[in-house]
C-alpha positions as CSV (number, residue, x, y, z in Angstrom):
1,X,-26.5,-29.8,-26.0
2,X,-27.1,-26.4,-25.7
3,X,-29.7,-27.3,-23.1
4,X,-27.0,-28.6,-20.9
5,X,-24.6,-25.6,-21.1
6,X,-27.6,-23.2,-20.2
7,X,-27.4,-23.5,-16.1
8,X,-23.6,-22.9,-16.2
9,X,-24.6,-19.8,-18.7
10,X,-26.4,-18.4,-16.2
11,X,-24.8,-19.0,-13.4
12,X,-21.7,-17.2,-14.9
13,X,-24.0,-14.3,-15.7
14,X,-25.2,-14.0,-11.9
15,X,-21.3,-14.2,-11.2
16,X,-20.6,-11.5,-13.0
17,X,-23.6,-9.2,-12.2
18,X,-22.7,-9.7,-8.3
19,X,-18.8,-8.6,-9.4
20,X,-19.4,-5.7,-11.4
21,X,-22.0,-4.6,-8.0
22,X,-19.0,-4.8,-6.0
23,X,-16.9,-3.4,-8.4
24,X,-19.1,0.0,-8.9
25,X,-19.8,0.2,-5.0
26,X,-16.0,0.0,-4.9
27,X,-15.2,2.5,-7.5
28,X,-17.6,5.2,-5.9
29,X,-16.8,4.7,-2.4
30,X,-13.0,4.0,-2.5
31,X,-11.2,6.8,-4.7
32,X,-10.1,4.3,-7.3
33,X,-9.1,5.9,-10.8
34,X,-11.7,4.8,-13.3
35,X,-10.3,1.5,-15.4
36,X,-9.4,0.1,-11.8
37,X,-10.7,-1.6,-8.9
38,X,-9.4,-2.9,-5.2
39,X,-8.3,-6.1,-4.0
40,X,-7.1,-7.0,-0.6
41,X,-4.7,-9.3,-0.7
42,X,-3.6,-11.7,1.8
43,X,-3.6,-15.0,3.8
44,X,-4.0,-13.3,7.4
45,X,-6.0,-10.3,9.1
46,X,-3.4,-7.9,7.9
47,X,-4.3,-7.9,4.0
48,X,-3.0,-5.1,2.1
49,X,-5.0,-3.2,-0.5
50,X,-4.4,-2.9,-4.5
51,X,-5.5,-1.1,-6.9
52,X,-6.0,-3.2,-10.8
53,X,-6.8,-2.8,-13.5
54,X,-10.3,-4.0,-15.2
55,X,-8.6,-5.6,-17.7
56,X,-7.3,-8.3,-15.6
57,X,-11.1,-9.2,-15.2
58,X,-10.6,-10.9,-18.8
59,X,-7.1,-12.9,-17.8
60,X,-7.8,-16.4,-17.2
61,X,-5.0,-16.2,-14.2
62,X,-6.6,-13.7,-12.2
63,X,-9.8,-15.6,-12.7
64,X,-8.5,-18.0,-11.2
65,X,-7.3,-15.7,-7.9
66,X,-11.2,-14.6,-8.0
67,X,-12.8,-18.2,-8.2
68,X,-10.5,-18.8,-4.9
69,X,-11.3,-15.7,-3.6
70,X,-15.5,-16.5,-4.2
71,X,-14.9,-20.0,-2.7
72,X,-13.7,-18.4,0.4
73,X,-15.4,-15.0,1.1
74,X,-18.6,-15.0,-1.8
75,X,-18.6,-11.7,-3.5
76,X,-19.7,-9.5,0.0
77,X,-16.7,-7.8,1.6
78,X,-16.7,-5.5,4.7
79,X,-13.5,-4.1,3.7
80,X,-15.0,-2.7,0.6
81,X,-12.9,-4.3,-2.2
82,X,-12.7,-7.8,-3.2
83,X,-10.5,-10.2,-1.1
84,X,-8.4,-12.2,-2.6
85,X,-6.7,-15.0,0.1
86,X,-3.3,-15.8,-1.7
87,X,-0.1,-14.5,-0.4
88,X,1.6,-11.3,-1.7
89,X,4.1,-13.0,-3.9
90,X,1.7,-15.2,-6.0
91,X,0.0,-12.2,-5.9
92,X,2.6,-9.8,-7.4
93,X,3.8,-13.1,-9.8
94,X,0.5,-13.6,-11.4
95,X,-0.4,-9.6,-11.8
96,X,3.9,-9.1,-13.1
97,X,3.0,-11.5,-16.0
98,X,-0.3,-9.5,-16.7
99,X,1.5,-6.3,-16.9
100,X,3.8,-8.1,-19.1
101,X,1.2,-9.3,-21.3
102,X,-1.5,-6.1,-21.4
């Protein structure tokens, strides 16, 4: 079994090495307070940028807003942060209950 699970392994390990690249390009070339990265966020051309914390990274609903996110765009962003394509308000509802919760 363990045989089986090993492609998914490291395909979540390449995942997350091409994240924390963006993340660290991101945190040097952007100003963001360390413990934090951006997100762009939005449906259209005119996204809006956010500063997060890391700690969402281990949230299974903002995982969820980055698996969308790599489905649509990958893990290279001209903008310089990570995109997420959802609109403000799920946004702002799924990072409210994080707050809540961290």
């Amino acid at each position: 079994m363990g045989i089986i699970r090993l492609p998914s392994i490291i395909s979540s390990v390449k995942q997350f090495h091409k994240l924390h690249s963006v993340l660290m390009r991101n945190q040097i070339s952007n100003n963001v307070p360390k413990g934090h990265f951006a997100v762009y966020v939005g449906e259209t051309d005119n996204k809006k940028r956010y500063v997060v914390p890391i700690a969402y990274l281990n949230q299974i609903s903002f995982q969820e807003l980055l698996q969308k996110a790599e489905e649509e765009f990958g893990f290279q962003h001209s903008m310089g942060g990570l995109t997420i394509p959802c609109n403000e308000d799920a946004f702002f509802h799924v990072t409210s209950r994080l707050n809540t919760c961290l």
